[in-house]
C-alpha positions in Angstrom: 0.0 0.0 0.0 3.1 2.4 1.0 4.4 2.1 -2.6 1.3 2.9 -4.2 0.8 5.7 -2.0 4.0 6.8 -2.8 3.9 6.2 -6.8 0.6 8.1 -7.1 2.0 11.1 -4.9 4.8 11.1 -7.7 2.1 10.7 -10.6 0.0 13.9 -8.8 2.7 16.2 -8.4 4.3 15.4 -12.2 0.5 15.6 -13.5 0.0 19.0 -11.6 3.3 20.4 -12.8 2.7 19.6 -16.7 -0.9 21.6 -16.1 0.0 24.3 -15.2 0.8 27.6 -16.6 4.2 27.8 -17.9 6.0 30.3 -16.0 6.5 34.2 -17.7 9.2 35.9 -17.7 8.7 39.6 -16.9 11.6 42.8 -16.2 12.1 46.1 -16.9 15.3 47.5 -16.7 16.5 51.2 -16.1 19.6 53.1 -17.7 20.2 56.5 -15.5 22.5 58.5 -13.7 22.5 55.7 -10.6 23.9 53.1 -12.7 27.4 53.5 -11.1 26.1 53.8 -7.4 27.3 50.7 -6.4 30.7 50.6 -8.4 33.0 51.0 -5.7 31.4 48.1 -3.5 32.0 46.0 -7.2 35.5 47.4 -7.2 36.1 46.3 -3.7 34.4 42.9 -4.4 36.5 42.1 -7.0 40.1 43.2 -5.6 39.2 40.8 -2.5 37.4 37.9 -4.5 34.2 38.1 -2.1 30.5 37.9 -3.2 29.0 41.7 -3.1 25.0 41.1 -3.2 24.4 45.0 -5.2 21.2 46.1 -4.4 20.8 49.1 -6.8 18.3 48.2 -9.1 19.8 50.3 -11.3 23.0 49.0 -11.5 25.2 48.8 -14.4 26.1 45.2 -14.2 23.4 43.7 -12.9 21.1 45.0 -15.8 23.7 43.8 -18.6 23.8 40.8 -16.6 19.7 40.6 -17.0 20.4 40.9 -20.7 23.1 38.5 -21.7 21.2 35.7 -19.3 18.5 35.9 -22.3 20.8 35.2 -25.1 23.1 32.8 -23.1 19.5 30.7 -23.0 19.4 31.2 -27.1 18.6 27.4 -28.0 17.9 27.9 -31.8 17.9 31.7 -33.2 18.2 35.2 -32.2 16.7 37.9 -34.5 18.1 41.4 -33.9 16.9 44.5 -35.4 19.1 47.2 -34.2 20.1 51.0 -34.8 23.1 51.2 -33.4 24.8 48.1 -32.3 28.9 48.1 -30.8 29.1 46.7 -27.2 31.9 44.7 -26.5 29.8 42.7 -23.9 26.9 42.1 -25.7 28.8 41.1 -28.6 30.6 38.5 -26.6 27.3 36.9 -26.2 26.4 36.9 -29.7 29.5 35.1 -30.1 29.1 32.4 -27.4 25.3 32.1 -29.3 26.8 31.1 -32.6 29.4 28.3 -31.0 26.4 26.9 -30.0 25.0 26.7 -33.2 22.3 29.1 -32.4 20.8 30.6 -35.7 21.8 34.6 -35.6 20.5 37.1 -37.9 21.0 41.1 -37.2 19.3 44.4 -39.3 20.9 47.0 -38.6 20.9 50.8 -39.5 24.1 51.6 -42.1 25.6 54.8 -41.3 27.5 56.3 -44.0 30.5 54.7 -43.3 32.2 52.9 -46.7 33.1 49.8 -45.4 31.2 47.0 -42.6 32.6 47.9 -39.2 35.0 45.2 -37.6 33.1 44.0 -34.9 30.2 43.1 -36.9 32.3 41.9 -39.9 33.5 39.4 -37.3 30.4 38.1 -36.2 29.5 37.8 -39.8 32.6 35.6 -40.1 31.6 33.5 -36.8 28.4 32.4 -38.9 26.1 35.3 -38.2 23.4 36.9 -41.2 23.1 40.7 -41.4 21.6 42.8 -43.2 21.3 46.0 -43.6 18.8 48.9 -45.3 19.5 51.3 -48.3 17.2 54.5 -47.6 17.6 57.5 -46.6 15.2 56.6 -43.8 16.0 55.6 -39.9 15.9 52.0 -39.1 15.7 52.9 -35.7 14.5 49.7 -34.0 16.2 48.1 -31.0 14.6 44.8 -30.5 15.9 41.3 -30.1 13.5 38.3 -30.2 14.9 34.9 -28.8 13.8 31.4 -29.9 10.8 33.1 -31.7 7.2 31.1 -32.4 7.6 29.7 -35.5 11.1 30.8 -36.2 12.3 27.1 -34.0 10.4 25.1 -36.4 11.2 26.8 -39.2 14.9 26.1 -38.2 14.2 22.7 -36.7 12.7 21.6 -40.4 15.5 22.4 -41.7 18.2 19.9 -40.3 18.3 16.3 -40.2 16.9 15.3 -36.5 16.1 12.0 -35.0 13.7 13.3 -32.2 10.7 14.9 -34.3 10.7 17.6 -31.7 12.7 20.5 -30.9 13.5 20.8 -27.0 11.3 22.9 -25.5 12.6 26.9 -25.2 10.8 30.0 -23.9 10.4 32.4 -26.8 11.8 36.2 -25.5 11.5 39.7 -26.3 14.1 42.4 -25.1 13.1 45.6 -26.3 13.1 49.4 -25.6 15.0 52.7 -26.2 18.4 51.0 -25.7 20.7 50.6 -28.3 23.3 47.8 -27.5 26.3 50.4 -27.8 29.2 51.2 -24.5 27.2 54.9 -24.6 23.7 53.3 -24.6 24.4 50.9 -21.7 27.1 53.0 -20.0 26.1 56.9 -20.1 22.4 57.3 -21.4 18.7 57.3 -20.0 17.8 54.2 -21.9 15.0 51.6 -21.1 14.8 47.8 -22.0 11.3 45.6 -21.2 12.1 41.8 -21.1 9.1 39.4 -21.9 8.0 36.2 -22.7 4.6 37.6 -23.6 3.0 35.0 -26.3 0.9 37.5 -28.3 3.9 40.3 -28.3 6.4 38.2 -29.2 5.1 37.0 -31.9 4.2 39.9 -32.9 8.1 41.4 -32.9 9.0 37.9 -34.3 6.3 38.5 -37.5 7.7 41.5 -38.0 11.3 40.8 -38.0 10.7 38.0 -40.4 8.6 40.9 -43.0 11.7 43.2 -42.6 14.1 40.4 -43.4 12.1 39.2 -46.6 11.6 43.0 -47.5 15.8 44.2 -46.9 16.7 40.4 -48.8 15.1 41.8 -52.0 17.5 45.1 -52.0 
């Protein structure tokens, strides 16, 4: 009787956990003057190897950390559509994304410059699609849409797989005022909104894929 009990307290708690709602993800993150409250407690942290809990929302570190945590989770594709895009950080985790195969493709706005800067001419050499617009226009958009709906079995499809599913991810939307530059993140007022919202993400992830078809054809 004790094993039964025991074997249908397993079954209940697994069968509870498959019903119910999957679990959001929510943040919004600040870029102001208070960034660097906390820097000399980092400072000091670091020089002694200790663990420094920073409790300034509105720290520096802390809200790139927020940020690269998203793409570090980047199973099978990260769409970007960026303005202005040069941080050494957030680069870094592009990077690690495409050594693990993880499908990156960036818009971004052209300046006027002649030639692809280095930094994304690298990530273009690591495996990485960009493209980029030819109007006089602003593509000023700074969004970034992880494992999209759709865009995961789009990418599944095309590989040879012996499960018929992909692993299960959480589809992401990081988006706001922010561009990923060292000035965005390090001097200006800036705003980001994380989600895992099922309607807006696929909302940002329908729209990326339009803007891709429509800058492919140019």
């Amino acid at each position: 009787r004790f094993a039964s009990e025991v074997i249908w307290y397993v079954y209940n708690r697994i069968y509870k956990w498959m019903k119910s709602p999957k679990a959001q993800v929510h943040g919004v993150l600040m870029f102001n003057e208070l960034r660097y409250d906390c820097i000399q407690e980092h400072r000091r942290s670091n020089e002694t190897r200790t663990e420094y809990r920073c409790h300034n929302q509105y720290c520096y570190q802390r809200n790139v950390d927020r940020m690269i945590e998203q793409l570090d989770k980047a199973k099978y594709s990260i769409d970007l559509a960026m303005y202005h895009l040069y941080s050494r950080e957030m680069m870094k985790a592009l990077q690690r994304a495409l050594r693990r195969k993880v499908v990156v493709r960036v818009i971004y706005h052209r300046l006027r410059e002649p030639y692809l800067p280095s930094h994304l001419a690298d990530l273009i050499y690591q495996g990485a699609h960009l493209l980029t617009h030819n109007s006089s226009n602003f593509f000023h958009h700074k969004f970034c849409v992880i494992d999209g709906p759709g865009r995961v079995d789009y990418i599944w499809s095309q590989k040879k797989h012996k499960k018929k599913r992909p692993e299960p991810t959480d589809s992401v939307l990081l988006n706001g005022s922010l561009n990923w530059s060292d000035g965005g993140l390090g001097a200006n007022w800036e705003n980001v909104v994380i989600t895992s919202h099922a309607k807006i993400v696929e909302e940002f992830q329908s729209e990326f894929n339009r803007l891709w078809k429509v800058f492919s054809r140019r």
